[in-house]
Backbone bond lengths (Angstrom), bond angles and torsions (degrees), N, CA, C in turn:
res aa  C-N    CA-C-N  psi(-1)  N-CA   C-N-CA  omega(-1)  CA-C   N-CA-C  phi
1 X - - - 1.467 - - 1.524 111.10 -
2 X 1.651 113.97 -37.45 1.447 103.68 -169.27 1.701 105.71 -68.07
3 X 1.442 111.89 -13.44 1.225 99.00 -171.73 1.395 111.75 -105.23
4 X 0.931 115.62 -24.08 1.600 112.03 146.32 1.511 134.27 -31.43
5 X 1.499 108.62 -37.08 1.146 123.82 -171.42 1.871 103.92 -92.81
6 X 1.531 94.76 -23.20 1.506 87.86 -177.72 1.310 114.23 -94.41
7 X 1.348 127.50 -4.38 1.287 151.42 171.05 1.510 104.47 -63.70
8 X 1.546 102.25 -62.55 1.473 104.00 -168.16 1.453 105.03 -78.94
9 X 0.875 111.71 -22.20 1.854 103.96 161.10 1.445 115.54 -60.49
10 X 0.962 122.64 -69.31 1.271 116.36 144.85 0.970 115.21 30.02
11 X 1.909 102.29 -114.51 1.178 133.04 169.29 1.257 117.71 -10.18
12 X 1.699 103.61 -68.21 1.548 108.40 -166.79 1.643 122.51 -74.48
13 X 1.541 115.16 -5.46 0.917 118.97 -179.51 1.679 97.19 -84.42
14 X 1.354 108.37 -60.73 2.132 87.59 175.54 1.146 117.64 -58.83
15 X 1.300 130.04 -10.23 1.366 125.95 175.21 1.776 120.61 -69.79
16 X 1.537 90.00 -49.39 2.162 106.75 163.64 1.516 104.47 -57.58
17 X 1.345 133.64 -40.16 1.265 114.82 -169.43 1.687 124.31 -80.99
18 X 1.596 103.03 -14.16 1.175 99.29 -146.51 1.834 78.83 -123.65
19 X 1.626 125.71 -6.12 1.325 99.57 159.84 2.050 105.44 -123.43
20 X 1.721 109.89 34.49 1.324 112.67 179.25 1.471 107.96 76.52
21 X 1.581 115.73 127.74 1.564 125.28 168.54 1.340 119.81 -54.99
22 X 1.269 114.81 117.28 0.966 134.78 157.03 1.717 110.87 104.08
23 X 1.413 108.70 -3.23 1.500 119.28 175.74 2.050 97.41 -104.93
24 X 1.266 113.81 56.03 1.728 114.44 178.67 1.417 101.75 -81.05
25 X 1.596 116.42 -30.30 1.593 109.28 -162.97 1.365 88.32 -76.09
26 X 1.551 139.62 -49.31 1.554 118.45 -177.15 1.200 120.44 -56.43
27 X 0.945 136.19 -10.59 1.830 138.62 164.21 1.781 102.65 -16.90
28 X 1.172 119.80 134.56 1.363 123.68 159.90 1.558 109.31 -50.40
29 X 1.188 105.79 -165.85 2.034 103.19 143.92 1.468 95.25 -135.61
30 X 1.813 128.04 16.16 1.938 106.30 133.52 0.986 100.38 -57.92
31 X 1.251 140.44 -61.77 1.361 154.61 -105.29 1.661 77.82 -82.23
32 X 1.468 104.96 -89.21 1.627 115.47 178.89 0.927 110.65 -47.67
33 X 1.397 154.48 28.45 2.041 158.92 155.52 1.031 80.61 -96.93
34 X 1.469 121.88 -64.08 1.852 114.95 -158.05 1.310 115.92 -29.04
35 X 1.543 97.60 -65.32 1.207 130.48 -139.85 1.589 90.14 -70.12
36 X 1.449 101.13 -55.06 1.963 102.24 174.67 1.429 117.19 -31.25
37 X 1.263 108.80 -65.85 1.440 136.40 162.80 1.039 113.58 -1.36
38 X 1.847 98.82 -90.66 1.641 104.07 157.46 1.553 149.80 -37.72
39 X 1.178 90.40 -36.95 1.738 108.54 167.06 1.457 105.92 -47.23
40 X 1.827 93.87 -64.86 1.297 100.33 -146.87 1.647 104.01 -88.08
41 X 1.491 150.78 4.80 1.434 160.71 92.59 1.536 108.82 -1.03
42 X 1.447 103.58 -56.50 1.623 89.21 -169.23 1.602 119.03 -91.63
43 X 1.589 105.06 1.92 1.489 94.72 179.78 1.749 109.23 -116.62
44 X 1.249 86.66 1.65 2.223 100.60 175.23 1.601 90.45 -69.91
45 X 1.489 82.94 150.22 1.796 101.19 169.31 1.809 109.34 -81.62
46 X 1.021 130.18 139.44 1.063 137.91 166.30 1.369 129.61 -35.31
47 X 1.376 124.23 130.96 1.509 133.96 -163.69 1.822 101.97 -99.21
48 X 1.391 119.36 132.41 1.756 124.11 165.51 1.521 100.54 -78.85
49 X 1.609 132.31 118.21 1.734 112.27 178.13 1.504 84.91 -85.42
50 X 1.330 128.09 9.16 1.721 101.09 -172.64 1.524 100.11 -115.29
51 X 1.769 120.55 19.71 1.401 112.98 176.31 1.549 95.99 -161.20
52 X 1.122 105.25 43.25 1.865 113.93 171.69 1.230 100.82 -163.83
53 X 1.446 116.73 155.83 1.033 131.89 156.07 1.551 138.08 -59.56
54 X 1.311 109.69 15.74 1.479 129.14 -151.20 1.843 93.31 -77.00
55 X 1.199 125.74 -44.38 1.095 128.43 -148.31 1.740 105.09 -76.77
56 X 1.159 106.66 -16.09 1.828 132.09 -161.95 1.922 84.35 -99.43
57 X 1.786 120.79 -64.11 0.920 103.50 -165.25 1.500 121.96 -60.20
58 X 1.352 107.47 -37.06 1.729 112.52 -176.34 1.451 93.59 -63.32
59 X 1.010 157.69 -59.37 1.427 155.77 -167.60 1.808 115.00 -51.61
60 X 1.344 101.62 -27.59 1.633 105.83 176.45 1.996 88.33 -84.27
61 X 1.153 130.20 -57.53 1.163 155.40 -162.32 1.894 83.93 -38.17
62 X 1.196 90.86 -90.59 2.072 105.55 172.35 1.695 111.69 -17.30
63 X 1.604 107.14 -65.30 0.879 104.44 -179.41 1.766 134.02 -63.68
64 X 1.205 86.50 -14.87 1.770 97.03 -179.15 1.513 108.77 -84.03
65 X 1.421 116.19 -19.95 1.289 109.78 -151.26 1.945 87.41 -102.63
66 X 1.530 119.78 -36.99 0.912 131.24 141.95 1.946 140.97 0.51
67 X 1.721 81.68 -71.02 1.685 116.70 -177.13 1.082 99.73 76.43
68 X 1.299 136.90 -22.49 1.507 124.78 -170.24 1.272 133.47 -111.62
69 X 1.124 135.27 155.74 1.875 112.71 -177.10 1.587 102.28 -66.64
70 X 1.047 121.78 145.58 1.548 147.59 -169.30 1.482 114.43 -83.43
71 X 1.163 144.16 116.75 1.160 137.26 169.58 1.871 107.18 -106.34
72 X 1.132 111.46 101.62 1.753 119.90 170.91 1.411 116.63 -91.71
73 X 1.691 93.46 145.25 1.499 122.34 -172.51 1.419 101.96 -77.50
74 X 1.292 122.24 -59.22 1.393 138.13 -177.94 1.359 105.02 -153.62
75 X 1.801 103.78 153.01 1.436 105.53 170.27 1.671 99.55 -122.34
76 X 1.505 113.69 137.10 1.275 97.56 -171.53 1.972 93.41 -122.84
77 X 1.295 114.25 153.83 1.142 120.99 173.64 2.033 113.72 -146.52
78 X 1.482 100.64 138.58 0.929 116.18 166.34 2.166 117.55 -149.90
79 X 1.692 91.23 165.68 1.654 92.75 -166.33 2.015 90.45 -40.51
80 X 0.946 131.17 -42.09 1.401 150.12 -130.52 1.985 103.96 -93.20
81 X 1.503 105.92 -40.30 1.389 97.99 -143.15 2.124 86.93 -160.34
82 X 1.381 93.57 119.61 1.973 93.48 154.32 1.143 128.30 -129.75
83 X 1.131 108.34 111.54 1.869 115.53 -176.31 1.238 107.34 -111.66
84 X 1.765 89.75 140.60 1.678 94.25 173.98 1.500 101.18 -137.49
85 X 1.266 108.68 136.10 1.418 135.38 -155.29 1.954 90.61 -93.24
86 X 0.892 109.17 116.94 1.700 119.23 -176.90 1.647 116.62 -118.50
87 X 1.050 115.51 142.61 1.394 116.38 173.58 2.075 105.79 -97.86
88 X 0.887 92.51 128.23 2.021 105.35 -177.43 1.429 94.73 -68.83
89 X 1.460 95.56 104.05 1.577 104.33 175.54 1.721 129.25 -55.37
90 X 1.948 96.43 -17.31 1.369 124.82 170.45 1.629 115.87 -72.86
91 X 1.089 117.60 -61.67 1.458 140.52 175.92 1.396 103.77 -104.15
92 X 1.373 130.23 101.49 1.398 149.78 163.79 1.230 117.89 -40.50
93 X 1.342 104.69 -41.76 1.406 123.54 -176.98 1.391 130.90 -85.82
94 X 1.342 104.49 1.08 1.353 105.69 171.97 1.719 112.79 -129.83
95 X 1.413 103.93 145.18 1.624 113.18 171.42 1.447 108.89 -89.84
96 X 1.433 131.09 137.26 1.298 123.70 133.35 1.435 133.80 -110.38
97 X 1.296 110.82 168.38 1.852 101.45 160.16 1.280 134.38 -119.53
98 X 1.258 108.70 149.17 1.149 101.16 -169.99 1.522 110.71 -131.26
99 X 1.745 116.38 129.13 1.349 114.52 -164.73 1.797 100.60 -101.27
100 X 1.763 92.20 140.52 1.847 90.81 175.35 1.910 93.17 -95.18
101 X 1.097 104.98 106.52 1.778 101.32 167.85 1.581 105.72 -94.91
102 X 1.106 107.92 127.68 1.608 134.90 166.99 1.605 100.40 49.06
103 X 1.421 127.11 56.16 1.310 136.39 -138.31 1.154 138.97 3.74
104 X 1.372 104.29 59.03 1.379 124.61 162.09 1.058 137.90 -119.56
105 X 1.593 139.38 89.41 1.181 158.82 -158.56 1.872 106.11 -41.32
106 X 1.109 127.31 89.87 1.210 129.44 158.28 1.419 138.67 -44.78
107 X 1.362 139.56 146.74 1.368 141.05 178.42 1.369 100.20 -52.15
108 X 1.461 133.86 160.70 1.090 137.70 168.02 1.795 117.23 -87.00
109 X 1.127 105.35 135.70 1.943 107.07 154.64 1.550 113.67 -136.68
110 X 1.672 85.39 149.97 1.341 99.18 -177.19 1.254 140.53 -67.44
111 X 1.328 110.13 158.97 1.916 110.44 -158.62 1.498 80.12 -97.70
112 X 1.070 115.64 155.49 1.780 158.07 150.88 1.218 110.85 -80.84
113 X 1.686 134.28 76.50 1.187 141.26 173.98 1.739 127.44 -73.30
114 X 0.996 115.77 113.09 1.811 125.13 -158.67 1.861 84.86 -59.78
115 X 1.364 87.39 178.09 1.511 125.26 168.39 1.754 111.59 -54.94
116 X 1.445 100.46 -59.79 1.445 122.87 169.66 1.723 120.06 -56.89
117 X 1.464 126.92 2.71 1.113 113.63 -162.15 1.728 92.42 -137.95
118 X 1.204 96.66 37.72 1.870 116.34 -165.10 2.002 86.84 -83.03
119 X 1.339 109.69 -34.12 1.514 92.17 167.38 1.250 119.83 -97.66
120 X 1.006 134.30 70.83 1.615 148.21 -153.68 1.587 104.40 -68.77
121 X 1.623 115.73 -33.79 1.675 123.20 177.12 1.639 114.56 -47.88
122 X 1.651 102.64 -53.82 1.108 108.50 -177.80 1.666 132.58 -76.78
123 X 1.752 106.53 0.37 1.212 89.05 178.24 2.221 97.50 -135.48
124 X 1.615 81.73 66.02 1.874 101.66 -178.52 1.502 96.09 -125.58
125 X 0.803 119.94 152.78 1.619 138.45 163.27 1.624 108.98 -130.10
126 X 1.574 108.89 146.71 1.449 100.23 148.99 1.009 147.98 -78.09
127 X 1.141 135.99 148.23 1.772 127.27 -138.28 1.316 105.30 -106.45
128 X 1.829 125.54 7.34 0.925 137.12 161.79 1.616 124.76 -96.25
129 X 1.193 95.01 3.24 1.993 110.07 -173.41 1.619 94.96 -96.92
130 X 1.238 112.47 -4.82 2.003 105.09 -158.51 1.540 78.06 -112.08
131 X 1.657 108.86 135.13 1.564 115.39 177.88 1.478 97.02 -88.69
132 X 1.241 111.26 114.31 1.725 127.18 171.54 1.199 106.86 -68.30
133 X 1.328 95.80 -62.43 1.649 119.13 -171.19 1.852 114.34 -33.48
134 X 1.106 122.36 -14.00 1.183 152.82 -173.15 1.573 141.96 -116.32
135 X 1.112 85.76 -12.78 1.950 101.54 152.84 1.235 134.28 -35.96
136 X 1.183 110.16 -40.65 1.601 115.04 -168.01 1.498 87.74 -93.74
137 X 1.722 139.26 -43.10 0.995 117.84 154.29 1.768 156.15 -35.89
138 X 1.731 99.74 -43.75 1.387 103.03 156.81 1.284 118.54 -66.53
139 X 1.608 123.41 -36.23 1.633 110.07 -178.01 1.661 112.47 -50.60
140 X 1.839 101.27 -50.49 1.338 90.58 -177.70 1.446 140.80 -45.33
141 X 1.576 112.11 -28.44 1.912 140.96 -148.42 1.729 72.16 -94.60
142 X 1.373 123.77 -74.62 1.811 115.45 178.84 1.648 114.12 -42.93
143 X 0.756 130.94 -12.59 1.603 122.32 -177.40 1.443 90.73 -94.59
144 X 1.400 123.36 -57.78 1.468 140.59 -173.92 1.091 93.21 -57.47
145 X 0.934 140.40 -76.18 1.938 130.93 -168.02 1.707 119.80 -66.28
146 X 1.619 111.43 3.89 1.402 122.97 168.11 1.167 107.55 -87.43
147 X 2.014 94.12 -72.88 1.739 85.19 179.64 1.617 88.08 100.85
148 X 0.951 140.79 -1.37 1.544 135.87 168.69 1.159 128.65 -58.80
149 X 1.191 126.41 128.83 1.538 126.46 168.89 1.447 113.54 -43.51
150 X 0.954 116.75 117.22 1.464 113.09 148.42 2.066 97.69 63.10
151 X 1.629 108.29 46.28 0.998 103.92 -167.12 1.591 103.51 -88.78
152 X 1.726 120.31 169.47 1.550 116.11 162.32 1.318 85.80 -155.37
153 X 1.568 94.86 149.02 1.296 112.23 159.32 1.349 126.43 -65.06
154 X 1.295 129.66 103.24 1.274 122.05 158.95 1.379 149.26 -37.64
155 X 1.770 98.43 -60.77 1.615 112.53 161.89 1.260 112.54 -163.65
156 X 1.551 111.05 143.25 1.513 109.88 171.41 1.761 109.52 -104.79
157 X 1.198 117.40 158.65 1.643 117.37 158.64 1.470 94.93 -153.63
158 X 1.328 98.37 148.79 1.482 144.70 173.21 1.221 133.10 -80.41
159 X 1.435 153.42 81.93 1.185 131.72 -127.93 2.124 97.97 177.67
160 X 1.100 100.04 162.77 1.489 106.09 -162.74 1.692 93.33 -98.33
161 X 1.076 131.50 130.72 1.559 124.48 -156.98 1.974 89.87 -117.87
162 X 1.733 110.71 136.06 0.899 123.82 -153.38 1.507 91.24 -120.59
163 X 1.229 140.98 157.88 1.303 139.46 148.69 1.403 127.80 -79.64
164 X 1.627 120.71 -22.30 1.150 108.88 152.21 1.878 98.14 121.93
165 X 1.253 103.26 -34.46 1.242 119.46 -161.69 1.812 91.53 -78.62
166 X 1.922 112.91 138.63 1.539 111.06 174.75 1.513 111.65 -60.66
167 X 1.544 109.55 163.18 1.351 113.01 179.01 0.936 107.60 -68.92
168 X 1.685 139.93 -49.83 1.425 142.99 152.84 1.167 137.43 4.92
169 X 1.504 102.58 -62.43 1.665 120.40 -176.56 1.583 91.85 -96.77
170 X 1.416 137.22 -31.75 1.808 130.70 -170.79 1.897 79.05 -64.41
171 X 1.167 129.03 -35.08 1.580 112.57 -156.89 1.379 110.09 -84.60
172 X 1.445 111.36 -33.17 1.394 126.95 171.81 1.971 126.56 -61.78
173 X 1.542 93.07 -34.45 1.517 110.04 168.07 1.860 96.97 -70.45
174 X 1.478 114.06 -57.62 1.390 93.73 -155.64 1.750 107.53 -56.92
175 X 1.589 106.92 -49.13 1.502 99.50 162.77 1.486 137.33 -11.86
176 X 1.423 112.50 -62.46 1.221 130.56 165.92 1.109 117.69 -57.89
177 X 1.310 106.77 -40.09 2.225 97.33 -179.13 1.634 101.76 -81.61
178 X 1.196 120.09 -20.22 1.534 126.15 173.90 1.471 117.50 -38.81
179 X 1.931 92.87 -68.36 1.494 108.66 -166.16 1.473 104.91 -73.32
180 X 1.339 107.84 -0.40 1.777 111.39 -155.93 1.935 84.09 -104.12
181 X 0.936 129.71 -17.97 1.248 130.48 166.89 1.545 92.86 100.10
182 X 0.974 146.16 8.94 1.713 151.49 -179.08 1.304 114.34 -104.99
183 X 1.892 87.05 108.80 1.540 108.90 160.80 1.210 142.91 -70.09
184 X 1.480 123.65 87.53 1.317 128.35 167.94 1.422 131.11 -14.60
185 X 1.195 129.34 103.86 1.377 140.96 -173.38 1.412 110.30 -109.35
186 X 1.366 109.88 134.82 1.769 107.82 169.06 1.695 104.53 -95.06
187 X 1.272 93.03 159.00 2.115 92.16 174.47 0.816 90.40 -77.04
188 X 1.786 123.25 -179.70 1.315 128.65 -151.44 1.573 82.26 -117.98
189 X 1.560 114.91 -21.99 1.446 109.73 -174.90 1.751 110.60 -104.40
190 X 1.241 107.97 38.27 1.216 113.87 174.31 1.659 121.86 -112.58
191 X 1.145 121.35 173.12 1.493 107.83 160.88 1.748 106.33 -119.67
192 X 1.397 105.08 122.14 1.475 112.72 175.13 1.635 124.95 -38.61
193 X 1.172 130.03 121.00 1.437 129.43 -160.25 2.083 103.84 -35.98
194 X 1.092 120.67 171.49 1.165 108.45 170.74 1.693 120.02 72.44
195 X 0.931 111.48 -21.52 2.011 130.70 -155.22 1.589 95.93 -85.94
196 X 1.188 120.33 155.48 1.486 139.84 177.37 1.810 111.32 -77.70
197 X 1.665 109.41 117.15 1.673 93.42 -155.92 1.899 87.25 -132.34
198 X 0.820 113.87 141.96 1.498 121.55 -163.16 2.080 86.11 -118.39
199 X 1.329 108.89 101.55 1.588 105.84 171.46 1.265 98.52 -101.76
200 X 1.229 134.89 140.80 1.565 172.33 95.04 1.578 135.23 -23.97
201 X 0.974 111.72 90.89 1.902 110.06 179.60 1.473 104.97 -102.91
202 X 1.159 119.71 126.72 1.427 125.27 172.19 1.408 118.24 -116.38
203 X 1.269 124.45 128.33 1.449 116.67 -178.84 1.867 113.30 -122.31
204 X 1.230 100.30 156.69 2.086 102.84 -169.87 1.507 81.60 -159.23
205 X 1.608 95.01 162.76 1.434 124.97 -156.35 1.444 126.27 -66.98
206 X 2.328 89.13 -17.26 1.512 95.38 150.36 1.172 139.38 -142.87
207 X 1.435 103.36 15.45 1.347 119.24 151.07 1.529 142.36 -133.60
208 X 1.231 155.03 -173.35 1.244 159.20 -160.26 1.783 96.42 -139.60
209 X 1.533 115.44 132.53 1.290 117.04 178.14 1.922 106.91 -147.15
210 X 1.069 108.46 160.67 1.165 120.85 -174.82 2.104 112.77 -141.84
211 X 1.336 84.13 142.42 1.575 92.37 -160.64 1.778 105.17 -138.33
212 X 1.267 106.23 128.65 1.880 108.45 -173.37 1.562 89.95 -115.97
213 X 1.333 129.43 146.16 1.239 159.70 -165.16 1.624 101.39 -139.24
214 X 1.301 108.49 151.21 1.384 112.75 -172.16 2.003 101.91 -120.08
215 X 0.901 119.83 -168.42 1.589 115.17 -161.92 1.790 122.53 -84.47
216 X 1.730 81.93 -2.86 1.645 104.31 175.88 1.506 116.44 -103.87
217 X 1.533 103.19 6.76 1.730 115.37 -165.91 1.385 106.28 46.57
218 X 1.353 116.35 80.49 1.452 128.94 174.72 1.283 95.73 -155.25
219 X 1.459 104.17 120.07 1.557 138.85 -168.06 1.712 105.53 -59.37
220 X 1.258 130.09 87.81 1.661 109.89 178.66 1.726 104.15 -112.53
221 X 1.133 122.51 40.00 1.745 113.03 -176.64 1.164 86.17 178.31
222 X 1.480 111.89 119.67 1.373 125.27 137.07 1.672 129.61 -116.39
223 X 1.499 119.48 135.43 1.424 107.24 166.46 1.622 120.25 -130.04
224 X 1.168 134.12 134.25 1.125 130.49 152.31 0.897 123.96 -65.38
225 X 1.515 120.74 132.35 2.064 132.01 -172.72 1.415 97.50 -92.63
């Protein structure tokens, strides 16, 4: 009971600050989810996304709360922190993120979209096409295909991998290899511009490594830094 009582003090104290003293009965009940939220984020024990299923559950979690299938910008993960970059199924036009802390699905804030991300359609995926369920598996196949002492994954993100080059001049090159009679080939160990690319940083006590995954979590690039 005593801690019950110190709990709900607690509570009600972020609840007074964050809807003004003595105005608690106007509280939304977002307002009071938040606030739960928060509570209950900061006193959970900490989630591994690279040896739990945590990263798969917050993603069903999103989507429910959502209603809609999810289209993500990026998914980013570390021992520390999981964000997933969402498109507002309401407003098209805007990304947010949303962090799962210690598996607890956080309020969303908004992304700051560059100049460069003016075609925002083309670089979303659905967040149900990326095998979650399987995370803790690719970390392992990246440690295994390093071979590092005493290696850990640092961080993974999820994300549609671009070459960088304008659409303009990519259209103007293919032209040229056209009339030039030259067939464009992708490497077999590449991911095709546009394509679903799972990057990997791993760090150990004496080296720094980096690892690209393709949209099936199958390891095709490794480098040591």
């Amino acid at each position: 009971m005593r801690w019950q009582a110190r709990g709900c003090s607690r509570i009600g104290l972020v609840l007074a600050v964050g809807c003004g003293l003595g105005l608690l009965a106007a509280c939304s009940s977002k307002e009071v989810n938040q606030a739960l939220n928060e509570m209950k984020a900061a006193n959970a024990p900490p989630v591994d996304p690279f040896t739990t299923d945590a990263v798969l559950k917050g993603a069903q979690d999103l989507e429910r709360q959502l209603g809609a299938p999810v289209r993500a910008l990026e998914i980013e993960m570390s021992p520390q922190r999981i964000v997933y970059q969402v498109q507002d199924p309401k407003k098209p036009d805007n990304v947010d993120a949303y962090e799962l802390k210690n598996g607890v699905l956080l309020p969303p804030q908004p992304v700051q979209l560059m100049l460069m991300d003016e075609k925002l359609d083309r670089k979303l995926y659905p967040l149900a096409d990326v095998p979650l369920a399987r995370i803790p598996e690719l970390a392992k196949a990246a440690l295994a295909a390093l071979q590092l002492e005493d290696g850990k994954v640092l961080s993974m993100t999820v994300h549609r991998k671009f070459s960088g080059i304008p659409a303009d001049m990519k259209a103007a090159l293919d032209r040229a290899h056209e009339a030039a009679g030259i067939k464009e080939t992708v490497d077999k160990d590449e991911i095709p511009d546009g394509g679903l690319a799972v990057e990997i940083y791993v760090d150990s006590p004496r080296r720094k490594a980096y690892v690209l995954a393709d949209r099936d979590f199958k390891v095709i690039r490794t480098s040591v830094l």
